[in-house]
N, C-alpha and C positions, 0 to 999 in steps of 0.2 A: 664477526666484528665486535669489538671490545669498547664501550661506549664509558665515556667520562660518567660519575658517580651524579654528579650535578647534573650533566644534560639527560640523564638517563630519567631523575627526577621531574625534572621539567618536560620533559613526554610523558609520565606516570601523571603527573597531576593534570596535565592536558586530556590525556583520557580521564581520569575519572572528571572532569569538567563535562569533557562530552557525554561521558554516561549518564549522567545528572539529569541533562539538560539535550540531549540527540543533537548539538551543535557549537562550536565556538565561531563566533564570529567577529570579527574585526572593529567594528561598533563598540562593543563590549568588552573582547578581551584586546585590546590594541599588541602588547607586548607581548603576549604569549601568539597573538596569531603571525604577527611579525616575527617572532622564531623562527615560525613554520616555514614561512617565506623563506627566512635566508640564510639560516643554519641547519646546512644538510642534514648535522649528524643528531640533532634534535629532530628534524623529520622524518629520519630513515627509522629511528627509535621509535616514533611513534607509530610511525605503520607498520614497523614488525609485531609490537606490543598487540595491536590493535589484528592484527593476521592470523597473531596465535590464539584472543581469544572469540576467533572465526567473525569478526566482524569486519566491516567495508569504512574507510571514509572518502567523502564523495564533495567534492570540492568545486563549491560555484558560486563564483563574482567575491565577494569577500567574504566567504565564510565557509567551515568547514561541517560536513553533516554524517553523523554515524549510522551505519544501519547494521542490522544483523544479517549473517547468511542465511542462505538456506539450512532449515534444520537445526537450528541453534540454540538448542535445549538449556539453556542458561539465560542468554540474552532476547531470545528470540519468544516468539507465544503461539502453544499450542491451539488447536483447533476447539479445546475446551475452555482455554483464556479468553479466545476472541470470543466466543459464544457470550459469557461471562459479560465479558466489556459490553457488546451488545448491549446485551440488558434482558430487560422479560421480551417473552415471547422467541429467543430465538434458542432454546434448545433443541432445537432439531434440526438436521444437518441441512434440509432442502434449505432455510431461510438463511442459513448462513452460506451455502456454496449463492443463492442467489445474489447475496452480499459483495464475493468476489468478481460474480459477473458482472456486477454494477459497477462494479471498481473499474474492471477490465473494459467495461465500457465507456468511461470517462479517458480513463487512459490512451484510450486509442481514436477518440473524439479529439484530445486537446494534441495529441501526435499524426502523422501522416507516414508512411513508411517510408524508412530509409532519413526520417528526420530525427538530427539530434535535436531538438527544442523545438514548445509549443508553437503551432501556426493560427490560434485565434489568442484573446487574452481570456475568454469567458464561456460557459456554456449555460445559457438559460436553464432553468429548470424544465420548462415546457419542453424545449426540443429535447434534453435529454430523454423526459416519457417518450415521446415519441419514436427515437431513437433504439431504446431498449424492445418497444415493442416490435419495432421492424427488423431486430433482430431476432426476439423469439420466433416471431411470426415467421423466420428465414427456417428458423428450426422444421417445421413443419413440411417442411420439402426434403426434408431426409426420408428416403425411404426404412431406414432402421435406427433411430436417436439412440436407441441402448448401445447400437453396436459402435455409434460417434462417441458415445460416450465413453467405449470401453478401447477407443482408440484413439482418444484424447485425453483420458485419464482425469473426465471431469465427469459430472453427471449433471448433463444437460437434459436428462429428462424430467428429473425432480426439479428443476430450475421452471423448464416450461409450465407443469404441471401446477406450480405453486402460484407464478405470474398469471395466467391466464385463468385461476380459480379468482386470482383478486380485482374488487373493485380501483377503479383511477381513485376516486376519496372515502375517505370512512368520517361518517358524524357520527357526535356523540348520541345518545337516546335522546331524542324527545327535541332534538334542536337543531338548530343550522349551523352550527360550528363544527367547523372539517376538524378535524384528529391531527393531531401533527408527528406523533409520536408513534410508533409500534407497529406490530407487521399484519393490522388488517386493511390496509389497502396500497397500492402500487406508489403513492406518494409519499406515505407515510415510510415504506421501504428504503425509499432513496432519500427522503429525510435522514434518516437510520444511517446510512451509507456516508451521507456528506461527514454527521457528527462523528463518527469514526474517524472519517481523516483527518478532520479538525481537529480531533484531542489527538491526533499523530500530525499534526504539522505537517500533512497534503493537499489538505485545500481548503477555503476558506469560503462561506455565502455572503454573499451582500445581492440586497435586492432582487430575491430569487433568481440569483446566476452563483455557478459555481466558480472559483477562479483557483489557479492552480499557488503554491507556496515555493520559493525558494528552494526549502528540501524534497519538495516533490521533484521539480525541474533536477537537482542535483543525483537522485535517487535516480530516474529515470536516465539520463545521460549516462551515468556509471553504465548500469545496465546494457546499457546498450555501446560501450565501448572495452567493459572490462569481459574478456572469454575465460575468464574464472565464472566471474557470475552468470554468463550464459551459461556453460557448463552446469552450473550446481540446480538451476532452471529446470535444466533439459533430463538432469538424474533425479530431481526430484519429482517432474511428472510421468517419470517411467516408473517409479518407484511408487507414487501414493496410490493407495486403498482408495478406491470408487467410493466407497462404506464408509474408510477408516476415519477415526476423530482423535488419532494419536502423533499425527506431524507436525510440526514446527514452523509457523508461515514467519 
């Protein structure tokens, strides 16, 4: 398809808007998201642009939200960026695959199966310790975790290993002030967790509850309705190194 010069631009600068910024939303851009709306040949442009360079947009209530594919060695951030982002203390893969599970466990706390959209609005902090811990704890009734791991294409055994060596709080020396920060104890971890997704626009704290964003809810629905991105899911955990810190999340 052969797209007008003009409208072709005005999908060009809509992507890089959302590249910017992971969203255009209607609040903001009123005119350019009104395009999207109602001039096909400006939104067919932008989601091919948007295809080719292997990115998603995911579209919820009035606003539009970019993500990277799987694997997306340009847009996307390797296993040594997120480390990176993290901060100190997580150069080593066990504290970051624990990272993902924390994720995967919020995830699957604010979802129910077979739902497209959250069924609470909030997860306290408390229950989620809890939570995580009744699932490591689950771990331990495998009779072989290496071989779950090696048939889940995760490693849940350095996951356990690292959770169950940590204290629930860490003080500093010499005082009664809990640590808020860094990977020596189990809360400090999912402090760690939450601020990741908050500088990614997934969820946000208030009053030690997590609560889910906008592009979260958007990200998460795509997923679960687009069989592209199951697909690239499904080849990318057949595909990752147990070990490896060279993939593309």
């Amino acid at each position: 398809m052969k797209y007008e010069k003009e409208k072709l631009t005005t999908a060009l600068d809509m992507l890089y808007h959302m590249l910017s910024t992971n969203s255009l939303e209607q609040s903001k851009c009123p005119r350019h998201y009104a395009l999207y709306e109602h001039d096909a040949e400006i939104r067919d442009a932008l989601e091919l642009c948007a295809e080719r360079f292997g990115l998603y947009i995911c579209r919820r209530e009035n606003a539009l939200y970019l993500s990277a594919g799987i694997n997306n060695k340009v847009f996307g951030m390797s296993n040594d960026d997120i480390k990176y982002e993290l901060g100190k203390g997580f150069n080593s893969n066990s504290a970051m695959y624990t990272v993902f599970f924390i994720m995967h466990v919020i995830v699957s706390e604010f979802y129910e199966e077979s739902m497209y959209d959250t069924h609470q609005q909030k997860i306290p902090k408390e229950n989620l310790l809890k939570t995580i811990d009744s699932k490591i704890n689950a771990l331990s009734t495998f009779e072989d975790i290496q071989k779950l791991s090696e048939e889940y294409k995760f490693n849940f055994k350095e996951i356990k290993e690292l959770w169950d060596s940590l204290p629930v709080r860490e003080f500093r020396p010499n005082s009664d002030d809990e640590k808020e920060r860094g990977t020596g104890s189990k809360l400090t971890m999912i402090n760690e967790t939450i601020k990741f997704m908050e500088k990614h626009d997934l969820a946000v704290e208030n009053n030690n509850a997590i609560y889910p964003t906008p592009r979260f809810k958007a990200l998460v629905a795509e997923a679960y309705t687009n069989s592209k991105i199951r697909n690239d899911i499904l080849e990318f955990l057949e595909n990752i190194e147990a070990e490896g810190d060279t993939e593309n999340a």
